[in-house]
N, C-alpha and C positions, 0 to 999 in steps of 0.2 A: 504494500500500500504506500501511498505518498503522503502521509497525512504526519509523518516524522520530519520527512522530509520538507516538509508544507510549511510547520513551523516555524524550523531553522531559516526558511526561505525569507520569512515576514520579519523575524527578527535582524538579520540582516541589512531587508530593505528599510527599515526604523535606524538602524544606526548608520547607514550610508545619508538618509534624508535629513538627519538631523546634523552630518558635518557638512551637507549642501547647506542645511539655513544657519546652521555659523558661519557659512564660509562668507554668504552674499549677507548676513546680516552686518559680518565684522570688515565687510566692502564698500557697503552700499547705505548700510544705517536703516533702520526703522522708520517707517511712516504709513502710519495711517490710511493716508489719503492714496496708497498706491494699493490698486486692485491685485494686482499680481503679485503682493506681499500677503494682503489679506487672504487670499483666496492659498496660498501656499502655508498661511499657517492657520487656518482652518484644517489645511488636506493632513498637515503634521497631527494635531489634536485628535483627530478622525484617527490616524493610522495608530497613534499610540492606544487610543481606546481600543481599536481591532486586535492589534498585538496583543495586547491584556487580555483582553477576552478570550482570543486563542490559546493562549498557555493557560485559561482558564478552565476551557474547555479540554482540555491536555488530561488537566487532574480529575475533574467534573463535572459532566457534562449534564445541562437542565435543559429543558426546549428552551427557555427564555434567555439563556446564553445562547445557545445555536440560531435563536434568530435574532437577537444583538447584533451574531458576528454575521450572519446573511445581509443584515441591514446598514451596518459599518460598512461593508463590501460594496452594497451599491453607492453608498453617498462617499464613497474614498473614491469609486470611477468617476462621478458626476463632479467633486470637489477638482480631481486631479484634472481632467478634460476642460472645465473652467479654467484654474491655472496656466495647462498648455495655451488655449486659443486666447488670454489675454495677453 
């Protein structure tokens, strides 16, 4: 199964995304008013809740986690795709 593998994959992708938003935060600086900062730290928020939730569901799994992390999944595509196209 890949669902070992699944994990390790997400955890990963959380620590590679969060030395991209130090990298342009400690470049570029913070603000507000920029959509493409907003929208990329929303998509961070998102994926750290999905990650948690998956090493959640790792240990223990409830329907109400399993459809957390189904629901984090889509709004982390719809967040990220936002980010991209602005």
């Amino acid at each position: 199964r890949l669902r070992p593998l699944h994990k390790w994959t997400g955890t990963t992708a959380l620590i590679l995304i969060i030395l991209h938003f130090s990298f342009v935060i400690s470049r570029y600086g913070y603000s507000f008013q920029n959509t493409k900062m907003l929208s990329g730290t929303f998509a961070i928020i998102i994926l750290i809740l999905m990650v948690t939730s998956g090493w959640i569901r790792f240990f223990k799994t409830t329907y109400f986690i399993r459809i957390l992390h189904l629901t984090l999944g889509f709004c982390l595509f719809i967040s990220v795709v936002i980010h991209l196209v602005l």
